[in-house]
Structures are given as C-alpha cells and as structure tokens.
C-alpha positions as CSV (number, residue, x, y, z in Angstrom):
1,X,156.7,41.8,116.8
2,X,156.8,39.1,119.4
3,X,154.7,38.0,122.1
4,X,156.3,38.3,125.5
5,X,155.1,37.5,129.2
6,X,151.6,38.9,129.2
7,X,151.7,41.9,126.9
8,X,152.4,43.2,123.6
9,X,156.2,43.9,123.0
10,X,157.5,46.1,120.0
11,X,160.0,47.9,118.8
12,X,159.6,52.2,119.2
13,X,159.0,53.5,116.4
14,X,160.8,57.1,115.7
15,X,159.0,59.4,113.5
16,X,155.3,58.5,113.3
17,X,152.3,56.2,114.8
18,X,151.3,52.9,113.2
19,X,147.6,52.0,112.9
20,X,147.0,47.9,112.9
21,X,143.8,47.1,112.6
22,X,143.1,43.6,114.6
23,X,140.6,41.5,113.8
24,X,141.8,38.1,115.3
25,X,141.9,36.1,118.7
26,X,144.8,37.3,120.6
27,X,146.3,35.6,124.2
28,X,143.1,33.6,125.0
29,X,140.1,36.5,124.0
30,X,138.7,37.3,121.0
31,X,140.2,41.3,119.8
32,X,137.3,42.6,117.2
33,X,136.9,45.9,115.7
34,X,140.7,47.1,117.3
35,X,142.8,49.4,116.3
36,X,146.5,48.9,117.4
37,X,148.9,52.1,117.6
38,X,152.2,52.6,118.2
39,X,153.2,55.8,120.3
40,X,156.3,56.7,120.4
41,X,158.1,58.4,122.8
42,X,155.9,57.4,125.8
43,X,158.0,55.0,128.6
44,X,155.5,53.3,131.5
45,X,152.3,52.8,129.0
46,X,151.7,49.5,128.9
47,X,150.0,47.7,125.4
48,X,146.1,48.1,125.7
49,X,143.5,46.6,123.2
50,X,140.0,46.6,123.4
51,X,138.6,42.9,123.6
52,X,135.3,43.2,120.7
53,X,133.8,46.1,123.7
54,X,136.2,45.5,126.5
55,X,139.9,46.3,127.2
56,X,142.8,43.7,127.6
57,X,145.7,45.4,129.4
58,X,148.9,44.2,129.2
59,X,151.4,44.8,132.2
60,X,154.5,45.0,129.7
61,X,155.3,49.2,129.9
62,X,155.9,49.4,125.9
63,X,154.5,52.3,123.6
64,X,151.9,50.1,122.2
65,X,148.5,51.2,122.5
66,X,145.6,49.3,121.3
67,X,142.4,51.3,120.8
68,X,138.8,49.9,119.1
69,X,137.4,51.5,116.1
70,X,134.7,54.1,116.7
71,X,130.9,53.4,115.8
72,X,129.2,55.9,113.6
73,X,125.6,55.3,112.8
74,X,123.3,57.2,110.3
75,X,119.4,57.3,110.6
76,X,116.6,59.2,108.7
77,X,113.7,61.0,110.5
78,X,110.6,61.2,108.8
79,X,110.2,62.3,105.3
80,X,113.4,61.0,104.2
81,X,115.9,58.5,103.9
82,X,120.0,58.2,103.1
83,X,121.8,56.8,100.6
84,X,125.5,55.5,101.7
85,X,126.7,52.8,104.5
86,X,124.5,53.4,107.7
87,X,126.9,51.6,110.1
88,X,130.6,52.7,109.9
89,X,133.6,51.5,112.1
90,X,136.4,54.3,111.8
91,X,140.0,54.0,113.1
92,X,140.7,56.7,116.1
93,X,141.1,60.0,114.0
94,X,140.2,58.4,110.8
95,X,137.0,59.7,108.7
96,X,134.0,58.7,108.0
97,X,132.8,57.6,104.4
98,X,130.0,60.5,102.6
99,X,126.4,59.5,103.5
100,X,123.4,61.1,101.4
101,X,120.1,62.7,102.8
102,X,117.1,62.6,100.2
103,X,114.0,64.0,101.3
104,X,110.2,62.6,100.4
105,X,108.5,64.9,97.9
106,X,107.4,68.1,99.3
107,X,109.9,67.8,101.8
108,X,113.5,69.0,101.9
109,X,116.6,68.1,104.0
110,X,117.2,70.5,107.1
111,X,120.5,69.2,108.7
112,X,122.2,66.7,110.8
113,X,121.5,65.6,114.1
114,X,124.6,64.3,115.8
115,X,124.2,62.9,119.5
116,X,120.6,65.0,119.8
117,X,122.1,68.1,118.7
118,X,122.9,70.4,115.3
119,X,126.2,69.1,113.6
120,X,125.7,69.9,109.8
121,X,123.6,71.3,107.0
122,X,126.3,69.9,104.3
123,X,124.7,67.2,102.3
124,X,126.1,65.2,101.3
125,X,127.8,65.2,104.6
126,X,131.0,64.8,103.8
127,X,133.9,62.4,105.6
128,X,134.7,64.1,109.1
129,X,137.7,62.9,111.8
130,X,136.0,60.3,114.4
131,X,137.0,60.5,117.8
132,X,134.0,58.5,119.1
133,X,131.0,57.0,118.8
134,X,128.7,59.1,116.8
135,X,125.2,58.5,116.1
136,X,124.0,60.8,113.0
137,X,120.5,61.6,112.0
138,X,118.9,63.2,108.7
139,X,116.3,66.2,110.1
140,X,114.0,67.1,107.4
141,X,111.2,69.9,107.2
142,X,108.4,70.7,104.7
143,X,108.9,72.6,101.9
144,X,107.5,75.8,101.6
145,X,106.7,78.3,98.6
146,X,106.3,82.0,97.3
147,X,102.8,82.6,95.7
148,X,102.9,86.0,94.6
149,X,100.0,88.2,93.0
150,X,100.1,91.3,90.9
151,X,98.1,93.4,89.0
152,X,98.5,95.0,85.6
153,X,97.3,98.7,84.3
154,X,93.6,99.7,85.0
155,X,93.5,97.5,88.0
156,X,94.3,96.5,91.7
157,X,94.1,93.7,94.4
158,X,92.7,92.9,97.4
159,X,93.9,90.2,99.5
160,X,97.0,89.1,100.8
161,X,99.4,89.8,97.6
162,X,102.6,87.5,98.7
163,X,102.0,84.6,100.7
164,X,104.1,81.7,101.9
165,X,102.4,78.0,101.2
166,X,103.5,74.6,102.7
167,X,103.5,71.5,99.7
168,X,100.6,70.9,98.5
169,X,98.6,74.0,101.2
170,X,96.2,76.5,99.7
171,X,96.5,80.0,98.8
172,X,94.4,82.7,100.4
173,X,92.1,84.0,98.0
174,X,93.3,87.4,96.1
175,X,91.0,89.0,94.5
176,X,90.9,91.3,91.2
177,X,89.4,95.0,90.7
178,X,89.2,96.7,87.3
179,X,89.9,101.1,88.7
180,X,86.6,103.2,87.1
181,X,85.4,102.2,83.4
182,X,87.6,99.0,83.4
183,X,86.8,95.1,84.3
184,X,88.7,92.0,85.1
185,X,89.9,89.8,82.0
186,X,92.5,86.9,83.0
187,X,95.1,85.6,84.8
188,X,98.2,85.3,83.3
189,X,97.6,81.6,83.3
190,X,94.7,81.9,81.3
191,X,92.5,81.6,84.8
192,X,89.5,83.7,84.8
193,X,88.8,82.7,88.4
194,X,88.2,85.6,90.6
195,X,88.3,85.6,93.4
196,X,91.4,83.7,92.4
197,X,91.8,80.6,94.9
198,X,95.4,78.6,93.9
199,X,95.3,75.1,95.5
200,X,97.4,72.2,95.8
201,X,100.7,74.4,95.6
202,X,103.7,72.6,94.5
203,X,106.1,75.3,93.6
204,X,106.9,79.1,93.5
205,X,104.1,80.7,91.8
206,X,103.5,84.1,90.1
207,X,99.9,85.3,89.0
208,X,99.3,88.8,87.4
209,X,96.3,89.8,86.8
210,X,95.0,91.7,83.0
211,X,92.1,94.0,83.0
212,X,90.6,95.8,80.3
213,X,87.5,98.6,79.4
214,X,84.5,97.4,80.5
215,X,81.5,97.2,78.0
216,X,77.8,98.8,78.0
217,X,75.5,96.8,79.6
218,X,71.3,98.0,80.5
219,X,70.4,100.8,82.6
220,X,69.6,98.4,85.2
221,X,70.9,97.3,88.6
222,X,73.8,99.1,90.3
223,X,76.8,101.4,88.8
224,X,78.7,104.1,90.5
225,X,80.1,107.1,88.4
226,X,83.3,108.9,89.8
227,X,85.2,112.0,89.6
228,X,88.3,111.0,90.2
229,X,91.8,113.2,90.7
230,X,92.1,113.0,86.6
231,X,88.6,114.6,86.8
232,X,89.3,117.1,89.7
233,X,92.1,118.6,87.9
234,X,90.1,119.0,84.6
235,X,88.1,121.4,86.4
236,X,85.4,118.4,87.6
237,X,86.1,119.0,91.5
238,X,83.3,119.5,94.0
239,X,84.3,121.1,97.3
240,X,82.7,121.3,100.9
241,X,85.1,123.2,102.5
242,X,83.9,122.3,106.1
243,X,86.2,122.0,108.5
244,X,89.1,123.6,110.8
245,X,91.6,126.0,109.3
246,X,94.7,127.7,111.2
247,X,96.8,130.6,110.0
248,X,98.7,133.7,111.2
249,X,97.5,137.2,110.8
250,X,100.0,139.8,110.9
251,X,101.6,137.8,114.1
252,X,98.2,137.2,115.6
253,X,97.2,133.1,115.0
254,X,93.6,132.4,113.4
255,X,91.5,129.9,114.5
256,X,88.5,129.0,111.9
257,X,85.9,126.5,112.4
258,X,83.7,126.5,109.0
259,X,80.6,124.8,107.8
260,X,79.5,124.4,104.2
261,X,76.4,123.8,103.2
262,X,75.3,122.5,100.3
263,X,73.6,125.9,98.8
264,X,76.8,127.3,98.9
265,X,76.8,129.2,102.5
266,X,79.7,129.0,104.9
267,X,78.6,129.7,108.3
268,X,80.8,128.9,112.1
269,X,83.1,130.2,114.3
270,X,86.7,131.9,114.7
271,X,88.9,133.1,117.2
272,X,91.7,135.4,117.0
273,X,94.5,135.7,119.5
274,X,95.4,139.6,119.9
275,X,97.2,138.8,123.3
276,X,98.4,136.2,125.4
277,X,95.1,136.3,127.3
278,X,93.0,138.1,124.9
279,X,91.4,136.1,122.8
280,X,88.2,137.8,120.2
281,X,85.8,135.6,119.5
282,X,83.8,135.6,116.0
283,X,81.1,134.4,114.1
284,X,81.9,133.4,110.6
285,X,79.8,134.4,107.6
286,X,81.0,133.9,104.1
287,X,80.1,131.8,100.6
288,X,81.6,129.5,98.3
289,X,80.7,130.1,94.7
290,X,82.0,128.4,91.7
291,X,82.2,127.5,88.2
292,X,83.9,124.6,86.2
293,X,86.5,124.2,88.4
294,X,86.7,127.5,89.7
295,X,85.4,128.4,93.3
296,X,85.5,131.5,94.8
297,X,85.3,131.9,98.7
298,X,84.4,135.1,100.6
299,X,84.6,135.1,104.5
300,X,84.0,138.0,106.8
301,X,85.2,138.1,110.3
302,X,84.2,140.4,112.4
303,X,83.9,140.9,116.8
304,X,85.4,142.1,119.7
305,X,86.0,141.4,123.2
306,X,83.5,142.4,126.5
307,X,86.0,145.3,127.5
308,X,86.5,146.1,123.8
309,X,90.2,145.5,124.3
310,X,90.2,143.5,121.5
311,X,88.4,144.1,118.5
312,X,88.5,142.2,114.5
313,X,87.2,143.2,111.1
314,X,88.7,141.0,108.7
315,X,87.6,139.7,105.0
316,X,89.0,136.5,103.8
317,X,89.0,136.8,99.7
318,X,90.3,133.5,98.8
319,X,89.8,130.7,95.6
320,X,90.5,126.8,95.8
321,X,93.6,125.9,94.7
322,X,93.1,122.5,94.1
323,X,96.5,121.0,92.7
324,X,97.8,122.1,96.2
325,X,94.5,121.7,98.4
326,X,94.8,125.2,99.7
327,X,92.7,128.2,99.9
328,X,94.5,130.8,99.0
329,X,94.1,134.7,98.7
330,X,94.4,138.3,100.6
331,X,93.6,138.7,104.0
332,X,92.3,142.6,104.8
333,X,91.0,144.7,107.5
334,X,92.5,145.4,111.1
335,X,93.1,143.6,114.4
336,X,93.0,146.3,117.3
337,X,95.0,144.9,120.8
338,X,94.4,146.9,123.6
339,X,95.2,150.7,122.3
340,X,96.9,149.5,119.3
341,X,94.8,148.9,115.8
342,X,97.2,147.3,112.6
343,X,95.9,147.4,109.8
344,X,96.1,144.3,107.8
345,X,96.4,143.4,103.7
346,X,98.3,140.6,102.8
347,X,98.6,137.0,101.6
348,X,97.0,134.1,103.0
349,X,97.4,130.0,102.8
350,X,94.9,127.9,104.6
351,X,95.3,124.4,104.5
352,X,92.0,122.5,103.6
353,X,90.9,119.6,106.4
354,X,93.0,116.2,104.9
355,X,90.3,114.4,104.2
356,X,88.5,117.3,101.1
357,X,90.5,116.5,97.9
358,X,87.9,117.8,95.4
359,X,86.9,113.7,94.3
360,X,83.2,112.2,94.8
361,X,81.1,109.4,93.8
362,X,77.8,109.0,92.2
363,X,76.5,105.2,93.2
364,X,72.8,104.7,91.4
365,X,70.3,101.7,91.8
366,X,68.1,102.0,88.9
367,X,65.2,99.9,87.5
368,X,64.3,100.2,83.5
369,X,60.8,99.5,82.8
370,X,60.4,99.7,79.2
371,X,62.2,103.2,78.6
372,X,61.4,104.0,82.3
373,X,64.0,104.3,84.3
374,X,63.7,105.2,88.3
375,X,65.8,104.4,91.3
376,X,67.3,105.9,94.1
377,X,71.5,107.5,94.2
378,X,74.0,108.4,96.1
379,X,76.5,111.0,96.2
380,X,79.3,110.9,98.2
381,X,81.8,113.6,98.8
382,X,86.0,113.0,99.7
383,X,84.8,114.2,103.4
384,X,82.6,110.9,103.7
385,X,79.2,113.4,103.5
386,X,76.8,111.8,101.5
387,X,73.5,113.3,99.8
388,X,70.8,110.8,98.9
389,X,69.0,111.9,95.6
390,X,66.1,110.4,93.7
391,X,66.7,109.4,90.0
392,X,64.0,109.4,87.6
393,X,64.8,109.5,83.5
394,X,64.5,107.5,80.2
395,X,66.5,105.1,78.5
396,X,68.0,106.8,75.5
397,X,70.3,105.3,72.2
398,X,72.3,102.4,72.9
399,X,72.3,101.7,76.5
400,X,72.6,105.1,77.5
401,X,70.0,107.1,80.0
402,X,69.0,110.2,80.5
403,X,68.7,111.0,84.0
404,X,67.3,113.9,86.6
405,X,68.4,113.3,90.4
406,X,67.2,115.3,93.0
407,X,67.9,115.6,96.6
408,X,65.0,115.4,98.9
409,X,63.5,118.4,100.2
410,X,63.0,116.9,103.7
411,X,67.1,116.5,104.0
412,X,69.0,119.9,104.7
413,X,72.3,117.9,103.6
414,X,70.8,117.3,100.0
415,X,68.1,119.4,99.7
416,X,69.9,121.5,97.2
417,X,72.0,119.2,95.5
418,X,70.4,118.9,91.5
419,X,72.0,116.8,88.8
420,X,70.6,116.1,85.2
421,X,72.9,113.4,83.7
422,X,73.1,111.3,80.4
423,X,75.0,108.1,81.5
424,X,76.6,105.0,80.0
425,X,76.3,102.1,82.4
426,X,78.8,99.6,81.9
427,X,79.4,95.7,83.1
428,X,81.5,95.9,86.7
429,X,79.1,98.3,88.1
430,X,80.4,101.5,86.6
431,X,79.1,104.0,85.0
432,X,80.1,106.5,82.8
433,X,79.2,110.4,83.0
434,X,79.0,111.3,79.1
435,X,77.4,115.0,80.0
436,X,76.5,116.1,83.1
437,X,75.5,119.2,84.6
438,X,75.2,119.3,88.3
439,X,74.6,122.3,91.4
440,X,75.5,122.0,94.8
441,X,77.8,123.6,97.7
442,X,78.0,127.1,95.8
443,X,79.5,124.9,92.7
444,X,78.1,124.6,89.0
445,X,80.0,121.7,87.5
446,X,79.3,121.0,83.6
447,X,80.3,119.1,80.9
C-alpha cells in the first residue's frame, strides 16, 4: 500500500473485504479507533477514515473505505451490577465481548435495555454483531415468592391460602381451624403460631397445618355441639321443612308454600293450575312426625274456585329422604277442570328449599358453680332459624354435665323445642353429645 496525492491507494482485492484497524497519525490528523476496509468491486468510492470522531475523505476513487469502530457501553440500574468490560470498541460487523448481570440480594436480573428499549433477557448476554453505537443497560426487579398454606385431616383454613410475597415482605395471616371434636397442634415447622403470621420472606415457602382430638376441659365458658352430615345420615337429622315446593300433578303444576313449626304442624298455602286461567287456590294443613331419623309428613289439600270450575282434594303422604333431600311419597285424590274430574294416585318428588340439609348446631354458654351448672344456648337449624333455650344441669364424672334446655315459653319459634343432654365439653369450644334425647318440629331424636 502506498500513499498517493491526497488519498489512500490500494490494490482491489478479489474475493473478500480486509479489516485494518488504524490506530496511528495519518496525512497530518490523528486516525483513532478506525477501522479500514477494503471493498471490492466498487469504482468512484473514494478512501474514507474517520479522524478519532470525524471523517477524512480522500478524493482518490479507490475501494478503500475507512470506517471507526463502534462504541458499546454497559451500565447497571439499581440493585445490580455487571461483571465484564463496560466500554467496548467493535469493528463494523464485529461482536461484542459477554458481559454479566448480577443482581443485589432479593433482587433478580430482568433484561437488557439497549438505546431505552427491550433487547435481551439472555444473561449472560452473549457477543452480538455491532453495527453502531450501543448503549446497554442491566434492568433488574425484586424478587418475589410462593407462600403456600395447607391444612391436614380434621382441619381447615381461613385466610388467603397462596400468596405472592416481595423479599423480605410479610405474609397475610392464615389462620387454622380444628372441624367438630378436633384442635389445632403445629405447623409443620414446628410453629404453634396461630393465627400463623410468616415475616421476613426470603424464599418459597410451604406451611401445613396438623390437628388432632381435642381434650376435655370444665363445663365452663362456650362450646358448640353439632350434628353434622355424618350425624344426619346416622338417623341424627332435624328437619323444618318450611319453604316453597313445586311439582306436577297428573299434568296440572303444584305450587306449595309451607310453614313448619316447631310442634310439628305444617300450615300455608298452595295453588294448583287446572287451566291456563284457572288457577284453585288452597290452604295447606298437614304434620311432620318423626322418629330417629325417620319423619313422616302428611299434607292435605283441599279448595276450589268461585265458579266451582275448578275444584282439589289432594293428600300428600310423603317421608324425608334425606340422602337425596327430597320428600318423597304418593300423591292421591282428584283435580276437577271445568266438567272434567281425574282422579289422581301416583308418585311424588318434591325438592326440599336448598338451604334444609337435616344439620344443626347446639352453641351453649355455661357457668359451673360448684356442680351447678346454668347458662343460656342456642340452636341453630341448616335454614338459619334459631331457637334460644335455657340450660340448667349438674356437673357429672370427669368433666361431663348433665344438662336440661328449654325453650322459652314466651317465643312461638322455641317454645316447644326440649332437650335433656349429657355433654363432654372439650378445649376449642366444642362439645361433645355423649346421649341426648331431644323434641322439636314433629321430631324425636335420641341417642
């Protein structure tokens, strides 16, 4: 290569371009951080070089281009730093040496940043072609984790059960309920915190919580009893069958609207359909009688319309099925439509209201004084009716007490509900049933 006139001379290459990097004075001016290249096959360009940031053009027309090297900087944002050279020159087209992003702790790396906007989430980022100059920055974002809670048997949880917590945030508190006759132990850490409050989170957490039976404690303070569905299907139900039932009789629809009362009486209203704008009202009158589990219900039906056009005599002989919360039995009697009577005997299915599944509570607050024991209860159907009772008795063996309760007479809702009880109360609140023998809504339950 020889210097000739004012530019750059050299020979054409044939097959492929040659990279010269220059890094010295050149025809007066200093050349720094160039990149010479040969292009061949391109008559008329004349030699160019940038002069450190400026260009020096040559006006000899050779296929010599001189181009500077690129610029490529790396930064960190917050929370973070990089490990590799932070300020690269790279050859037009050449790469760009690896470069690593380590977050702070707590933190982790998000991705690159290239000229303000997303380039990469590779890290390390790893060499990429440089056309220009680049400026690169490390985005990083606090790390987050999975706290999740559980329960084991005999147990559940209340409170948000997975959560999502920044480094070093706080969980919501979760807490821990033992189902009837059965407390809260542990954590599965070996916590006995409950409500359990995890602070400080640093990583992925999982918390299950252990429960087991709950002891006998005095006959004094608060415990609720229960029958639950276990008990319902042993026969330990109790039913208020008030409530709106539909059904079909021999093609005619059946409205019923009944109310149960606690002495066993089902009393209300029902319409029956016999044309499209006949419609026979009736009053209901009916019982509910059971025993142990099983309850019998009668219901008879009976009207007609102001022009006798219409006319119903109907008896509902039906028994609660409770695995399938139906009433079910024979429908008989006769539905009369204009000049037409048909007669009527067959099956029927009513649906009980959604809210009667045969459970109910027994919440007491009891005092003992010496083997005294008085207080006030509570009992609660599946409907949401609840009968207030009195509870007097006497503490008995162990921590056991034997217990009368009694609606009061003044309340038509509990007036005739009677319960005499020999109960275990136990720490958590519960109580435990050990006999019981108990009247109310047509129903005798005992055990």
């Amino acid at each position: 290569m020889k210097h000739s006139g004012s530019g750059v001379r050299g020979l054409r290459p044939t097959a492929c371009a040659l990279l010269v990097a220059v890094g010295s004075a050149m025809a007066g001016g200093r050349l720094g951080n160039a990149v010479g290249e040969f292009l061949p096959g391109s008559p008329g360009v004349g030699a160019r070089a940038f002069m450190g940031r400026g260009m020096v053009v040559s006006s000899s027309p050779e296929d010599f281009t001189m181009r500077r090297a690129s610029v490529v900087t790396f930064a960190a944002r917050a929370h973070g730093a990089i490990i590799g050279q932070p300020t690269q020159y790279v050859g037009y087209g050449a790469g760009t040496s690896e470069v690593l992003a380590t977050p702070d702790t707590g933190y982790r790396f998000d991705h690159w940043d290239r000229d303000g906007a997303a380039f990469s989430t590779d890290n390390p980022l790893a060499p990429f072609r440089v056309l220009q100059d680049s400026a690169l920055v490390a985005e990083f974002a606090v790390r987050s984790y999975t706290v999740t809670f559980a329960a084991g048997a005999n147990g559940y949880l209340s409170g948000s059960t997975t959560q999502t917590v920044e480094h070093g945030g706080d969980a919501l508190p979760v807490t821990a309920h033992g189902t009837y006759g059965c407390v809260f132990d542990r954590w599965n850490d070996g916590s006995t915190e409950n409500p359990r409050r995890v602070t400080n989170v640093t990583a992925d957490m999982a918390l299950t919580a252990a429960f087991r039976a709950a002891q006998p404690v005095l006959p004094d303070g608060s415990f609720q009893a229960m029958a639950d569905a276990a008990a319902v299907a042993n026969g330990r139900g109790w039913w208020d069958l008030s409530g709106t039932y539909t059904a079909t009789v021999k093609g005619y629809p059946l409205t019923l609207d009944l109310v149960h009362d606690t002495k066993g009486r089902l009393t209300g209203n029902a319409t029956i359909a016999v044309a499209k704008a006949t419609v026979v009202p009736m009053p209901v009158k009916g019982s509910a009688k059971g025993t142990r589990g099983n309850t019998v219900v009668r219901i008879s039906l009976k009207g007609a319309t102001a022009d006798k056009a219409g006319a119903v005599s109907l008896v509902l002989n039906l028994t609660v099925d409770a695995a399938n919360r139906l009433l079910t039995g024979l429908v008989t009697g006769s539905v009369k439509s204009s000049d037409v009577t048909t007669a009527v005997n067959h099956d029927l299915a009513l649906a009980m209201p959604g809210d009667m599944d045969g459970t109910w509570t027994l919440a007491m607050d009891v005092d003992q004084a010496g083997t005294a024991v008085t207080g006030t209860a509570l009992l609660t159907l599946s409907n949401g009716v609840a009968c207030p009772l009195t509870v007097k008795g006497k503490t008995g063996a162990g921590n056991t007490a034997a217990l009368t309760l009694a609606g009061d007479k003044a309340n038509p809702t509990a007036k005739a509900i009677k319960i005499k009880t020999t109960i275990t109360p136990m720490e958590g609140g519960w109580a435990a049933l050990d006999a019981f023998s108990g009247k109310g809504y047509g129903q005798t339950l005992a055990w």
